[in-house]
Structure formats: structure tokens, C-alpha cells
C-alpha positions in Angstrom: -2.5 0.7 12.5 -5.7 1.3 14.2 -7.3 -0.8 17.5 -10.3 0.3 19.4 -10.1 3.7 18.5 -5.8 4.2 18.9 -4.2 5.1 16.0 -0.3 4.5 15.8 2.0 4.6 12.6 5.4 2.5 12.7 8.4 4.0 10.7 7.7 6.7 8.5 10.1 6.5 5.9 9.8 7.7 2.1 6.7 8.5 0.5 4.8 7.5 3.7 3.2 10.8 4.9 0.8 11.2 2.2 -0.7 7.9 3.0 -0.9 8.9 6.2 -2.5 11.9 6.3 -4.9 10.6 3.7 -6.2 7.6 6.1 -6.2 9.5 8.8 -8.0 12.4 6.3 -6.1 15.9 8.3 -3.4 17.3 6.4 -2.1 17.9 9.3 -2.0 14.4 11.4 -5.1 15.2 13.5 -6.2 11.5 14.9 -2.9 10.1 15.3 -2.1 8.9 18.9 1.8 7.9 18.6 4.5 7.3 16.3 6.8 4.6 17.0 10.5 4.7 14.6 12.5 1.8 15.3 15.7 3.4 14.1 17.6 6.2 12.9 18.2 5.3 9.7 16.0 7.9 6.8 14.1 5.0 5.6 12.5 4.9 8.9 12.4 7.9 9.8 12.3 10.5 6.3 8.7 11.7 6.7 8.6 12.3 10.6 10.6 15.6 9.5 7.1 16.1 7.3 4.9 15.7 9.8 6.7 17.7 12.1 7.0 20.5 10.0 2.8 19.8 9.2 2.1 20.2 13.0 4.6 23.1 13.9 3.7 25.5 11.2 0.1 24.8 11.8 0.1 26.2 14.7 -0.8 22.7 16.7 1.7 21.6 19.3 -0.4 22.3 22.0 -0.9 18.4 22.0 2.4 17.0 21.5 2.3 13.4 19.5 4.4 10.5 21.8 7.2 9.5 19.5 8.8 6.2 20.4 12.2 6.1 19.3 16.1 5.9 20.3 17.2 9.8 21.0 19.3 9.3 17.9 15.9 9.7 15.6 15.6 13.1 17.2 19.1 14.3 16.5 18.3 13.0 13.0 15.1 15.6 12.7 17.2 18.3 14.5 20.2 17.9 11.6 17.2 17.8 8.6 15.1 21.1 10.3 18.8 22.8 11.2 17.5 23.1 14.8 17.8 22.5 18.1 16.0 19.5 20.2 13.7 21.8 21.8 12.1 22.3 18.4 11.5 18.6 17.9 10.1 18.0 21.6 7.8 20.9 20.9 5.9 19.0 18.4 6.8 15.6 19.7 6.5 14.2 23.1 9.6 12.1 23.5 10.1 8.8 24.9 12.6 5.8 25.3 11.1 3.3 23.1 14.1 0.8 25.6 12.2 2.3 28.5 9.0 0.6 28.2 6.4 -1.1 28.7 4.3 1.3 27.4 0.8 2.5 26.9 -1.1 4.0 24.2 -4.8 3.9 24.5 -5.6 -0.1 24.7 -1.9 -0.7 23.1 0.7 -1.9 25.5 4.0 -1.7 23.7 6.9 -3.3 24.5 10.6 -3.4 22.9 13.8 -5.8 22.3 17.0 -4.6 20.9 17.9 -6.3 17.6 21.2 -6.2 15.7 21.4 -3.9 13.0 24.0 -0.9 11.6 22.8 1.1 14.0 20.7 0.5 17.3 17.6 -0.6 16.1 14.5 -1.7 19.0 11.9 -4.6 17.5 8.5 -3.2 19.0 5.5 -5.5 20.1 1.5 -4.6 20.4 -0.7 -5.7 22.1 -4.1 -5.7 23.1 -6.6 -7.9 25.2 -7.2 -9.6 21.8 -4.6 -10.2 19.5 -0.2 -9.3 19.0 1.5 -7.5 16.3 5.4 -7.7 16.2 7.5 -5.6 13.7 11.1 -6.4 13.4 12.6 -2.9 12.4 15.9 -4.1 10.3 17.2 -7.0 11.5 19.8 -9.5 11.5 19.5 -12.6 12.8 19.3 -12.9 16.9 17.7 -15.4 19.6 15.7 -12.0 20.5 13.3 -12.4 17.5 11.3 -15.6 19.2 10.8 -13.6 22.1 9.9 -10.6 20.0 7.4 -12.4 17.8 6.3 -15.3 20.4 2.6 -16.2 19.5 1.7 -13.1 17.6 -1.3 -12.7 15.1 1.0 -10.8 12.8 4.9 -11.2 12.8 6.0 -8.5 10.6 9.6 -9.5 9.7 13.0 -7.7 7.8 13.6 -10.2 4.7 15.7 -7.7 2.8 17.6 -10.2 1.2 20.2 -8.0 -0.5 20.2 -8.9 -4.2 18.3 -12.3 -3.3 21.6 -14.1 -2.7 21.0 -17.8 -3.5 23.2 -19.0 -0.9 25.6 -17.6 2.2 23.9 -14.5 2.3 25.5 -12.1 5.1 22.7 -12.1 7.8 24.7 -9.8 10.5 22.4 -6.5 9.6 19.6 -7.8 7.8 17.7 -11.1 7.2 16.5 -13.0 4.1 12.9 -14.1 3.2 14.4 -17.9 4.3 15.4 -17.0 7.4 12.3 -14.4 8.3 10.6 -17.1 7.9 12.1 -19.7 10.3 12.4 -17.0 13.2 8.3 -16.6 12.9 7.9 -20.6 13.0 10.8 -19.9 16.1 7.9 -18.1 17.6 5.2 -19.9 16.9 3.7 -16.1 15.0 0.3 -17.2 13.2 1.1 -14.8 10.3 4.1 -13.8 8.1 4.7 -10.5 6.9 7.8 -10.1 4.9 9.2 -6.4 4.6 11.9 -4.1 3.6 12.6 -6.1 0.2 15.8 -4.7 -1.5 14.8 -2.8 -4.9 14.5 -4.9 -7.3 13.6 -8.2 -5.5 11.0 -10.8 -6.7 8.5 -11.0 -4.0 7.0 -13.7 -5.6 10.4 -16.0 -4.7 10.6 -14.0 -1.5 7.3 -16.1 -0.7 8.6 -19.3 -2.2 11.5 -19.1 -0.2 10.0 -18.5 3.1 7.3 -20.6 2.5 9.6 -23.7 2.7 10.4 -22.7 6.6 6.7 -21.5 7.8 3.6 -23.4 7.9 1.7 -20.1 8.4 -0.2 -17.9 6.2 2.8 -15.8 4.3 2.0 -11.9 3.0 4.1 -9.7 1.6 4.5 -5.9 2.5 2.6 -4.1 -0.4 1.4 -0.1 -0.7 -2.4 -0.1 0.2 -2.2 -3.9 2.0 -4.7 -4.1 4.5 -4.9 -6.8 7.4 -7.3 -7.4 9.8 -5.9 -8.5 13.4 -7.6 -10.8 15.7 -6.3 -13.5 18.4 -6.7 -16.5 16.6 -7.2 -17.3 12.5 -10.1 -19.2 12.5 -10.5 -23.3 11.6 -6.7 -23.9 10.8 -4.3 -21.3 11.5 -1.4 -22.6 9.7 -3.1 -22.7 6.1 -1.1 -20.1 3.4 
């Protein structure tokens, strides 16, 4: 994502570093201000070991990147590079995504812990004019209306293992219905679901959430591209 100038990615899991590095045209990840990883788990965090490897061998970690992140991301990299944490930090400038607030450029970021497998933070951005919250993976929690309260962009878990029709376990992960009902929690403008299971229909992933929120409704898709602003002009609430 990109505001006033600030560029920061969030999660890099598979197949993400090409895209990357192609919008931000350096092979090497010149122009990016921070990378945020909400967890430990590879799909958020696979292609950080790539752009670390991009930036060390190039010769450039004179300016360290922030990374945002639990310390267990950085034992991850250390077990994929067979290293030691000094290796990581060279390239990466560490820091407590629970520590916050923070600031990057215009971006203050903030974080809430959110139930998953492993300890996962939600992140929030904002900026003088508009919000974006991301979820990470998710299960259901009374943290999520705070997370997403009033934002232009909720980006929200609706992995929906296997699209379960009803009783779906919700401990680790949400559905597309109940994304949906913690954005209209938080009064969010806009609902992105994300982290579909393979093999989902996206197009009943919409269905389903558009029963619960009287928002706009998008779907996570490779090339997607949304603008961010405070308000959705005329009426808000139209899909």
C-alpha cells in the first residue's frame, strides 16, 4: 500500500515478491518504507526470506527496512536462511508490532492481538484522511470492532474452511458470514474478504457476507487495486 509517498507491504506470503518488486520496479526492494507480517505462519511470511536474501546479497543493508512483526517471524527467517538473528536484523530493523503505536512516514500503526494457531496481531493505518484495518488470520473475538472501528477499508480473514454450510469452527479462522458481521460490528465502510481456502467460491463468499453488511463487499483478488479516502461519497453503504 502506498499513502503520501510511504510505501508499506502487509504479509508476504507465497508468490508475493515478484509483485512487489515489480510495483515498486527494484529488484531489489528499493522504495519500500516497512514491512508489517502479522504472524509466523509461511503464508504470511514465505517471501520476506526473498527479499531478505534480495537486499543482503546486494550489498544494501546499510538502510535496514522496519519489519513489524512478533519475534517469532524472525526465528522463522533464521530456521529458512540456516542463520543466526544477527543476519536477519542486518537487513531488517526489528520491532514489536505489540509495542506500538507506531510511525511510518504519515502512517500511524497500531496493533490488537487476535486469536489464531499461533499469536497473530490485527494491524491498523492510519492517516489524517482515511483507516485501513487488516485482520491477519482470525477467529472470532470482541477485539475486531475495535480493530476495524470506522475504517475506509476493513480487510477481514473469511477462510471459511471448505465453505461449511452450517457450525463452522470459528476458534482460528472466520467465515465470509461472520467477516462480514464483525465489519458492520465496526461500523468499517468497506469489506474486504481474504485468505479464502483453495478451492472456495468467492462468488458465495460475497453472497454470504452480503446478508450481514450493508457496505460495499470486495473480494481479495491478484492485481485488485483500491483507492482509500475518509469517506465513500453520496451513500456509503451501497455494494
Amino acid at each position: 500500500m502506498t499513502a503520501a509517498g510511504t510505501r508499506i507491504v502487509l504479509d508476504l506470503g507465497y508468490g508475493t515478491l515478484p509483485r512487489l518488486l515489480g510495483a515498486l520496479g527494484s529488484v531489489v526492494g528499493e522504495g519500500l518504507d516497512a514491512v508489517v507480517i502479522t504472524h509466523e505462519h509461511a503464508d504470511q511470511c514465505a517471501d520476506l526470506h526473498g527479499l531478505f536474501r534480495a537486499r543482503r546479497y546486494s550489498g544494501l543493508t546499510a538502510t535496514r527496512i522496519p519489519l513489524f512483526s512478533p519475534w517469532a517471524v524472525v526465528e522463522r527467517l533464521v530456521g529458512m536462511e540456516d542463520s543466526d538473528p544477527a543476519d536477519i536484523t542486518s537487513v531488517f530493523d526489528w520491532r514489536d508490532i505489540a509495542a506500538g503505536p507506531h510511525h511510518v512516514g504519515n502512517l500511524q500503526l497500531e496493533s490488537r492481538r487476535l486469536p489464531h494457531h499461533v499469536p497473530n496481531w490485527g494491524v491498523r493505518l492510519t492517516t489524517p484522511d482515511w483507516t485501513l484495518a487488516y485482520t491477519g488470520d482470525t477467529g472470532a473475538d470482541p477485539a475486531l470492532s475495535e480493530l476495524g472501528r470506522d475504517a475506509d477499508l476493513f480487510i477481514v480473514d473469511a477462510t471459511d474452511h471448505h465453505q461449511a454450510a452450517a457450525d463452522p469452527d470459528e476458534r482460528f479462522n472466520l467465515g465470509a458470514r461472520s467477516a462480514a458481521r464483525a465489519a458492520q460490528d465496526a461500523n468499517a465502510q468497506r469489506l474486504m474478504l481474504t485468505h479464502f481456502w483453495p478451492g472456495n467460491d468467492r462468488e458465495l463468499a460475497l453472497q454470504r457476507a452480503s446478508r450481514y453488511f450493508a457496505g460495499q463487499i470486495l473480494t481479495a483478488e491478484e492485481a485488485l487495486e483500491v483507492q482509500l479516502r475518509s469517506r465513500l461519497h453520496g451513500d456509503s453503504r451501497r455494494r
